[in-house]
C-alpha positions in Angstrom: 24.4 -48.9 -59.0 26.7 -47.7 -56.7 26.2 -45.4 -53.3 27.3 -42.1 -55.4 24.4 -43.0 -58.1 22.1 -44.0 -56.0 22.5 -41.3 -53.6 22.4 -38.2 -56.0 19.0 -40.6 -57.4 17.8 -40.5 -54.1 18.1 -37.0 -53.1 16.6 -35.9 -56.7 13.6 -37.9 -55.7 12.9 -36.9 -52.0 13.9 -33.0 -52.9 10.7 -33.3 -55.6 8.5 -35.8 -54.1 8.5 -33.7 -50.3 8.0 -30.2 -52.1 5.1 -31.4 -54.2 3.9 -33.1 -51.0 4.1 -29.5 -49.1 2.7 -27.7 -52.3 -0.2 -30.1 -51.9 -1.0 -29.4 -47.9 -0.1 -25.9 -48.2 3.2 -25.8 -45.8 6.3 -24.1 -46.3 8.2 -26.8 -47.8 11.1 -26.9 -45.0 8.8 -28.3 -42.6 8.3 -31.3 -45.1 11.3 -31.7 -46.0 13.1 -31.4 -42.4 10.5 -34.5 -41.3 10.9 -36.2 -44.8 14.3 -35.3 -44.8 14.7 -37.7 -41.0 12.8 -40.6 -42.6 14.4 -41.2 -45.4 18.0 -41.4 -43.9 16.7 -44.3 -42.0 15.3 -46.0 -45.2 16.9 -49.5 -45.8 19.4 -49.7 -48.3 19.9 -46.3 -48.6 23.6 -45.4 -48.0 24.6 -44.3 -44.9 27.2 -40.6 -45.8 29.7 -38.3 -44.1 29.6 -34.9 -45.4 33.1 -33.5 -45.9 33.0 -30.4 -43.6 35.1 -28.6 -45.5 33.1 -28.2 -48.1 29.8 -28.0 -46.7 29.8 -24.4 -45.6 31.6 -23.4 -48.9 29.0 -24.9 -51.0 25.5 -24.6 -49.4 26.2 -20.6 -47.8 27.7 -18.1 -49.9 24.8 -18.1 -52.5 22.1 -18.6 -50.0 23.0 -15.2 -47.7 23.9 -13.5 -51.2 20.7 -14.0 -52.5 18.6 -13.1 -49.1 20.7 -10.0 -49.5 20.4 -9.4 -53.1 16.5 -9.4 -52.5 16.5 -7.8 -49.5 14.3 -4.5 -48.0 16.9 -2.4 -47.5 14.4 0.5 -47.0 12.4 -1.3 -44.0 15.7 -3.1 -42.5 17.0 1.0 -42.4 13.9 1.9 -40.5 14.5 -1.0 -37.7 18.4 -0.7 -37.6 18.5 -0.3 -34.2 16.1 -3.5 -32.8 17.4 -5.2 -36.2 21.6 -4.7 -34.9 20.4 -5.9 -31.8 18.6 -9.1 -33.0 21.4 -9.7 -34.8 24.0 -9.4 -32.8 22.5 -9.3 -28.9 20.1 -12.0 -29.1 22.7 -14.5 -31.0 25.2 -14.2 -28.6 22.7 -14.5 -25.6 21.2 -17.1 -26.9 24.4 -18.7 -27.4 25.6 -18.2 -24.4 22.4 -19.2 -22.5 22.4 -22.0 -24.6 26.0 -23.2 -23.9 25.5 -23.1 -20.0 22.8 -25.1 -20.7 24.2 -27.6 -22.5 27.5 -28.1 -20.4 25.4 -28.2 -16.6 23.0 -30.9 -18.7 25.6 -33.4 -20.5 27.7 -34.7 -18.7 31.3 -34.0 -19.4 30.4 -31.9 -22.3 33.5 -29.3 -22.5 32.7 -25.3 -22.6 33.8 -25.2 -25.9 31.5 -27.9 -27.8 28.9 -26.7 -25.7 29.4 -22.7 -27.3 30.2 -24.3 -30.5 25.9 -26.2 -30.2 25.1 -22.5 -28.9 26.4 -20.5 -31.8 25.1 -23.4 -34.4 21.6 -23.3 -32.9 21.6 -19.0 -32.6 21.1 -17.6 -36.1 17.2 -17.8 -37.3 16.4 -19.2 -40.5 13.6 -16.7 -42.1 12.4 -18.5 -45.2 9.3 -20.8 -43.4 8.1 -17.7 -41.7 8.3 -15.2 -44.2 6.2 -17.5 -46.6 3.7 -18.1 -43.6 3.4 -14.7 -43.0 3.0 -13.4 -46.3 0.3 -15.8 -47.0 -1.6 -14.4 -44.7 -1.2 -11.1 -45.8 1.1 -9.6 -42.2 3.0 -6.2 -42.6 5.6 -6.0 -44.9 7.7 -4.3 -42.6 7.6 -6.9 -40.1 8.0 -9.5 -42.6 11.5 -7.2 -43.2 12.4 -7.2 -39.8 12.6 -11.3 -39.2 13.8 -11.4 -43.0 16.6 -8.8 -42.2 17.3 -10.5 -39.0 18.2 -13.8 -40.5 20.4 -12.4 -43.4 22.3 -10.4 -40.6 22.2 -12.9 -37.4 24.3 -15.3 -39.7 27.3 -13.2 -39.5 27.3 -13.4 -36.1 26.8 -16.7 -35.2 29.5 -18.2 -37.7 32.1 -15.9 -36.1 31.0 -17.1 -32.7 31.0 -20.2 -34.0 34.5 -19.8 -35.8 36.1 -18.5 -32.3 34.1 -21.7 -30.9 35.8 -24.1 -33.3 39.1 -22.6 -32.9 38.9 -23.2 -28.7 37.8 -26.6 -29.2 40.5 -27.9 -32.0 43.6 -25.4 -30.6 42.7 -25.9 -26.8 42.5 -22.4 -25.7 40.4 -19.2 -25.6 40.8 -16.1 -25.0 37.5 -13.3 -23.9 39.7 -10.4 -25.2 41.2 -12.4 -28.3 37.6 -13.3 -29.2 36.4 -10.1 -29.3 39.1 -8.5 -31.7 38.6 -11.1 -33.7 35.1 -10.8 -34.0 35.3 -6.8 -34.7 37.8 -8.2 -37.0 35.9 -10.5 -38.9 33.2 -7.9 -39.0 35.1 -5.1 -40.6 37.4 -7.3 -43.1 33.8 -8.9 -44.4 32.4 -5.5 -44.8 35.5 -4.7 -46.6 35.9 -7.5 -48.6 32.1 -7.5 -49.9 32.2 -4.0 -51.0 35.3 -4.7 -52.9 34.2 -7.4 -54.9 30.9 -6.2 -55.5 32.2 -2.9 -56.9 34.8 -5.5 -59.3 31.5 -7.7 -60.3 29.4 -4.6 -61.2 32.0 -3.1 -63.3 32.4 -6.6 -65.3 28.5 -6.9 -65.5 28.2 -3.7 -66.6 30.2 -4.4 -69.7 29.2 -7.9 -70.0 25.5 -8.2 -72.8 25.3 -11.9 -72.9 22.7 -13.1 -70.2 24.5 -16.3 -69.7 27.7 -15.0 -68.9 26.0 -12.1 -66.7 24.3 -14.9 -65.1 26.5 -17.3 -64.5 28.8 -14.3 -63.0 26.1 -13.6 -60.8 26.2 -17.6 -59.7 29.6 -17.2 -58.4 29.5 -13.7 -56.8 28.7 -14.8 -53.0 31.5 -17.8 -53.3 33.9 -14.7 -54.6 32.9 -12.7 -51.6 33.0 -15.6 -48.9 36.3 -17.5 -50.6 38.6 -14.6 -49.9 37.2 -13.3 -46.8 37.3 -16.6 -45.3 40.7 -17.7 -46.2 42.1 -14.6 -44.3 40.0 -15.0 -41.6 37.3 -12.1 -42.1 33.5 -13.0 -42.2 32.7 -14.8 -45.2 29.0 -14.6 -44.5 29.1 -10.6 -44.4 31.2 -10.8 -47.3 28.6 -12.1 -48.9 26.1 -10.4 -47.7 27.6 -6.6 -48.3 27.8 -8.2 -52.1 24.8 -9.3 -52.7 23.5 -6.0 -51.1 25.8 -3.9 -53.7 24.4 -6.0 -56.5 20.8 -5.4 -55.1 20.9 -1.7 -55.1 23.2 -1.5 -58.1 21.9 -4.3 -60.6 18.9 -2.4 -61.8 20.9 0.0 -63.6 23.8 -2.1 -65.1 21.5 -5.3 -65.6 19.1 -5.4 -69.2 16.0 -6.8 -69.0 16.5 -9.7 -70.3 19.6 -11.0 -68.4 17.7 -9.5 -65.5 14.2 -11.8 -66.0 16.3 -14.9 -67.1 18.5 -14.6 -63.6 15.5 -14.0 -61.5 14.4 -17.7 -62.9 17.6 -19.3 -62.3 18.1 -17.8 -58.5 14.2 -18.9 -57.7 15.4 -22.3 -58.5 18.8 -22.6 -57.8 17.6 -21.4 -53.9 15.2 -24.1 -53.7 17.5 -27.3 -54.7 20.5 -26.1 -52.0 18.0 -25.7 -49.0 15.9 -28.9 -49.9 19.2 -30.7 -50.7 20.3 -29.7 -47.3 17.6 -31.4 -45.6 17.8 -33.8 -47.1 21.1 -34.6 -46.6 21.3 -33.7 -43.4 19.0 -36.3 -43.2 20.9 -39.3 -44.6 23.7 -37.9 -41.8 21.5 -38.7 -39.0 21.5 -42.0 -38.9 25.3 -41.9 -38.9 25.1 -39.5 -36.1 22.5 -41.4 -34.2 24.5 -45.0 -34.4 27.5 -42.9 -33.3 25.3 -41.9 -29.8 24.7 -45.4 -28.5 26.5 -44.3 -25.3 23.4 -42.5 -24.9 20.1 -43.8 -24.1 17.2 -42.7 -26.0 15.2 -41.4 -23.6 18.5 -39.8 -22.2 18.8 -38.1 -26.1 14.9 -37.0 -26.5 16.0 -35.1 -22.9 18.5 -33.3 -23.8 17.1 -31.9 -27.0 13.8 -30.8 -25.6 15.7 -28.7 -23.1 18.0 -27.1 -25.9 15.2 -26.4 -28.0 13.3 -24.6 -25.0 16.4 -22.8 -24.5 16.4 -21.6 -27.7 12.4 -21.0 -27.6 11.9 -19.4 -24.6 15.5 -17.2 -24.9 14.1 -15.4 -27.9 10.4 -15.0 -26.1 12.0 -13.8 -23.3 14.3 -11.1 -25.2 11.5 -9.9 -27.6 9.6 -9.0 -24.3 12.6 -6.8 -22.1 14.4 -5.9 -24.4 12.1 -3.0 -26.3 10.7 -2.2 -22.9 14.6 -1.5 -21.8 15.2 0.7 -24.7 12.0 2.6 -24.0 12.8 3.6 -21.0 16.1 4.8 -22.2 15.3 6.4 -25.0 11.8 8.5 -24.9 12.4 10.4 -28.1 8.8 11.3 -29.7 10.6 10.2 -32.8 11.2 6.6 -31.7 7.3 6.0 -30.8 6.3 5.5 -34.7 8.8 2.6 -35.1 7.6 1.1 -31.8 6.0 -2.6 -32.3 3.3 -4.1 -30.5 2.9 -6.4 -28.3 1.0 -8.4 -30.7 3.0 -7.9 -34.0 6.0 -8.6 -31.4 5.0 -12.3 -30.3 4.5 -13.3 -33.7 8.4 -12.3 -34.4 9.3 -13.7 -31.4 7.3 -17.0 -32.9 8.9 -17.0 -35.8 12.9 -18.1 -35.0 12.7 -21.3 -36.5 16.5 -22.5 -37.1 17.3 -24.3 -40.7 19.5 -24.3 -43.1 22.8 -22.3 -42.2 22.8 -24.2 -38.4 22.8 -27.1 -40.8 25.5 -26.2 -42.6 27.3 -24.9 -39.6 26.8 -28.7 -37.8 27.7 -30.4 -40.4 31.4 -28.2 -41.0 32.4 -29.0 -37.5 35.6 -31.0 -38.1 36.3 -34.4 -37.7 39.4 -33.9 -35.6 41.4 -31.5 -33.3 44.7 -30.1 -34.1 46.2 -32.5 -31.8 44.4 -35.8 -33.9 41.5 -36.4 -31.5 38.1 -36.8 -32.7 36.6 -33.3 -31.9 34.3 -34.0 -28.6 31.0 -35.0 -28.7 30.7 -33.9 -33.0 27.5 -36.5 -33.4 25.7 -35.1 -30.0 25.8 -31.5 -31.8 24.6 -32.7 -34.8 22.0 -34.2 -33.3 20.9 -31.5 -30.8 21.0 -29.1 -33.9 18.6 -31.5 -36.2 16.1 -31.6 -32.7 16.1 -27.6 -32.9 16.1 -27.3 -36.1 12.6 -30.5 -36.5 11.5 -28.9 -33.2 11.1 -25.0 -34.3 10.0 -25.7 -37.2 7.4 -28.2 -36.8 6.1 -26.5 -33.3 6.5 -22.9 -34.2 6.1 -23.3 -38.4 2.7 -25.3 -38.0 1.4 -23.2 -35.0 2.3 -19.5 -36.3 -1.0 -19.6 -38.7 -3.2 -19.7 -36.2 -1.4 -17.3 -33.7 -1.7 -14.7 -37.2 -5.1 -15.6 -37.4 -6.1 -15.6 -33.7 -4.3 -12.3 -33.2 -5.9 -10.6 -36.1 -2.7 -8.9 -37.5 -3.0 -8.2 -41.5 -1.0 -5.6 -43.4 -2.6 -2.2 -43.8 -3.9 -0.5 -46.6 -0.7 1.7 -47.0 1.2 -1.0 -48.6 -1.2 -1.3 -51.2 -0.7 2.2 -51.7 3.1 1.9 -51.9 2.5 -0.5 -54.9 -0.4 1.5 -56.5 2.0 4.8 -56.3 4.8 2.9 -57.6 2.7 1.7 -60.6 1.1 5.1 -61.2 4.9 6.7 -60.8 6.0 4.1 -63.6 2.9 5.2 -66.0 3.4 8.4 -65.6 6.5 8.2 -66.5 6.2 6.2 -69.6 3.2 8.7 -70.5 5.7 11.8 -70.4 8.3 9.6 -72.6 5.8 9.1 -75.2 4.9 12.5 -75.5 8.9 13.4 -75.9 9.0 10.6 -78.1 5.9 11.6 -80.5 7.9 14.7 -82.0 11.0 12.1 -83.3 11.2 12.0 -86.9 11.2 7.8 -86.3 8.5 7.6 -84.6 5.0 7.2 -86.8 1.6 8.7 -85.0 -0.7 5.7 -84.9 1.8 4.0 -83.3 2.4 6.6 -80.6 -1.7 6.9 -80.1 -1.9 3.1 -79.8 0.9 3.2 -77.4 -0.4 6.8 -75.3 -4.0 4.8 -75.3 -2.7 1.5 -73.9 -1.0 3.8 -70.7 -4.0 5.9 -70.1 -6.1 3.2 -69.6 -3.5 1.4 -67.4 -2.6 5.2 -65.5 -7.0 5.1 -64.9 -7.0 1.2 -64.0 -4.6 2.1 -61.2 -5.8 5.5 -60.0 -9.3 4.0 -59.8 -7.8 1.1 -57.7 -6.2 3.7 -55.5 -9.1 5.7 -54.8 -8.7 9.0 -56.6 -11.5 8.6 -60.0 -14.2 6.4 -59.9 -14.2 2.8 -61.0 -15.7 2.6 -64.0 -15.0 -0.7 -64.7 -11.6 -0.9 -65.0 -11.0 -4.2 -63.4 -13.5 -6.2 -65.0 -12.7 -5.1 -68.2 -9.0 -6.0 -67.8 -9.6 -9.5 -66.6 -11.6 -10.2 -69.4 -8.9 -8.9 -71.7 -6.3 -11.0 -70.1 -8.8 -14.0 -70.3 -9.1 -12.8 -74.0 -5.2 -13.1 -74.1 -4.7 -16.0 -72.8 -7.0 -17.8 -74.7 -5.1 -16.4 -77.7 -2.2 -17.2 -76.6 -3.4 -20.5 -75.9 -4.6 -21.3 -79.6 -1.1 -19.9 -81.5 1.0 -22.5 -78.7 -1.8 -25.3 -79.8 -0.7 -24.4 -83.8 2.5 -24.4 -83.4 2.8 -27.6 -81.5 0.8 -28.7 -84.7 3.3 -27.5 -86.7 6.0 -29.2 -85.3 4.8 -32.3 -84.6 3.7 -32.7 -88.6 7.6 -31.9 -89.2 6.4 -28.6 -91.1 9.1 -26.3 -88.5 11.7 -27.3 -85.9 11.8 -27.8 -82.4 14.0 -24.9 -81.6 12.1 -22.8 -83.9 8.7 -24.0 -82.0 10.8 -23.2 -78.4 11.7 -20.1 -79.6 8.3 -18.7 -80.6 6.6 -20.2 -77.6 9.2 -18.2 -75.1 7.7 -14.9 -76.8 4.2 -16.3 -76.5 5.0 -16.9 -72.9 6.5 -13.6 -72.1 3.6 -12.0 -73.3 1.5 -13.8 -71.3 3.9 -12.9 -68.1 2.7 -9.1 -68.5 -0.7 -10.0 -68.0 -0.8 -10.0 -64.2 -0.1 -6.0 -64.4 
């Protein structure tokens, strides 16, 4: 076998074998992954790889940010605009710059722009560990949104920090007052740029009905954001972003059902493989970035990323508590005190800026050379420093936020439950009033319309007794045992037709095909 094949066989191996191994201790699997991730690279035998930064950004981002966005809580981000535009765009570029005068006073001969190029990789929050961590144990939805909302948006800002970084570093010049048009440019074109193409790729959905090609569509819609928007210097990430927002609000209506389950499937998974590949690969890199550090002692290397990663730490602690107090005192409007946050609620959001995957990406794009031929300066030391922020935040803060939920006692109120329960009821009662329309059609027959108005006024008393307003009479016992009943139905017709196929009486696609139905069927039980 050669590197390629065993390569790709290696990272198929270590992507499945960590994410069982996280399923099985009950951690987000980026915090297995990023330690796995550092052992195997240093595994003998196993090839030693340069990523192509060229490619890696193009790859690995546009259909990460387009799916955050696609999913996103638009409502909740809305309510938090103002603390979430300054998490997104304050706090990144203080904690970049805090971070880069860090950097340059600590290494030695470290220039300004490599060191603002480690502070605007290391800036923008990766939400994914914390967000599983914290809706495990049940915190706020809301608050959930606000760290989810300001990693989707605290990407945007970074990369075009980190562009203007790049640009110094490779052209040998930089400019305050160029920098900032061009980041207002950036912002604006990739604002621009998303809406267009997301209006283009909802009109095409719209008229497209098979689910492959929908799907597959859907696939390509951040790279056809981020592509163009990049290539004329605009913010690909945003562009991506803005499109997958337009898709999220608009694909419910132009999107059928079935396209709709089938892509929700192939996003779930398809999110998965490019983080864990990431790590993974990020980890083969380091070995290659560690031998190229041998001017370096150890010790001298373990130094210099526990100060960046307490930079990073401590910069975000440090803004979560002045910042809100600041804006308190300059705006006292009795309509800002119900979107206040606690103290409490506050520290575990200020716990949870673990970096990952786009400061990843972002290290690993930073190219080879300068305009002028030279190796850009001090490449493998930012690589590094990124992977020890990166292990650091995510093994300190992801393994330790848990118990700061716990010990802090924070758990989402009864009010969310009562969003879902009203949204369930709203649904019922809305097939109820269809059904009623429906029973005076000359095509409809009335058994069929009284099994169907029977099956909803249970469900419309199941959930009204679950919210409070009748009394439980039962209801929820009485549906588990019907699903149980269900299930174990649905159980005995897979069991016969696996029967049937394997004594050759019907096909294998025919069995596939029946067992799908069986299996959606089953899916609607958890209602």
């Amino acid at each position: 076998m050669g590197h390629a094949e065993i390569l790709i066989a290696g990272l198929l191996v270590a992507v499945a074998g960590l994410s069982s191994l996280a399923r099985r201790l009950a951690l987000p699997y980026p915090i297995v992954l990023v330690i796995g991730g550092a052992l195997f690279g240093f595994v003998p035998g196993v090839p030693a790889i340069t990523l192509n930064p060229n490619v890696v950004l193009v790859v690995f981002l546009p259909p990460l940010v387009y799916a955050a966005a696609f999913f996103a809580n638009l409502n909740d981000m809305r309510a938090n605009l103002r603390g979430l535009t300054l998490s997104s765009v304050g706090l990144v570029l203080v904690t970049t710059a805090v971070v880069a005068v860090a950097s340059h006073a600590l290494v030695r001969d470290l220039s300004w722009g490599a060191a603002f190029a480690l502070g605007a990789v290391v800036s923008p929050t990766d939400p994914m560990a914390a967000a599983t961590i914290m809706r495990r144990l049940d915190f706020p939805r809301r608050l959930v949104s606000v760290v989810e909302g300001e990693g989707l948006f605290n990407d945007a800002t970074a990369l075009v920090a980190y562009k203007v970084a790049v640009a110094a570093v490779i052209g040998g010049g930089f400019s305050l007052v160029n920098a900032g048009g061009k980041f207002i440019l950036a912002a604006v074109g990739g604002v621009a740029i998303g809406i267009a193409v997301g209006w283009v790729i909802a009109a095409i959905r719209a008229r497209t009905q098979d689910a492959q090609t929908s799907i597959t569509i859907s696939l390509f819609s951040g790279y056809a954001a981020f592509i163009p928007a990049n290539a004329i210097g605009a913010s690909g990430v945003l562009a991506a972003v803005t499109t997958g927002i337009y898709m999220g609000i608009r694909g419910p209506s132009i999107v059928d059902a079935r396209t709709r389950l089938q892509g929700f499937f192939v996003w779930d998974v398809l999110d998965f493989i490019l983080n864990a590949s990431l790590f993974v690969l990020v980890g083969l890199e380091l070995r290659t970035v560690v031998s190229g550090l041998t001017h370096e002692s150890a010790l001298t290397l373990v130094g210099y990323a526990v100060a960046v990663s307490a930079m990073v730490i401590v910069t975000r602690l440090v803004w979560f508590f002045t910042t809100p107090y600041l804006i308190r005192l300059l705006d006292r409007r009795p309509a800002q005190r119900p979107r206040r946050v606690g103290a409490r609620p506050r520290l575990v959001i200020a716990w949870s800026g673990m970096r990952g995957a786009v400061s990843l990406a972002a290290a690993l794009a930073l190219p080879l050379r300068t305009n002028h031929g030279a190796a850009f300066p001090d490449r493998d030391l930012i690589i590094f420093l990124t992977f020890a922020v990166i292990f650091s935040t995510l093994i300190l803060q992801g393994l330790t936020l848990p118990g700061l939920i716990r010990r802090l006692g924070i758990v989402r109120g009864s009010d969310e439950d009562a969003e879902e329960l009203h949204a369930r009821l709203a649904a019922v009662k809305a097939a109820l009033a269809q059904i009623d329309e429906l029973a005076s059609a000359d095509w409809t027959r009335d058994d069929t319309i009284e099994r169907m108005r029977a099956s909803y006024e249970y469900r419309k008393r199941r959930f009204a007794a679950r919210a409070g307003k009748i009394e439980d009479d039962g209801y929820e016992d009485r549906s588990l045992a019907y699903q149980q009943l269900v299930q174990t139905v649905l159980g005995a017709q897979r069991e016969a037709l696996v029967k049937l196929r394997n004594d050759g009486e019907i096909s294998n696609e025919v069995m596939n095909r029946v067992v799908q139905e069986l299996d959606l069927e089953e899916s609607r039980l958890e209602i």
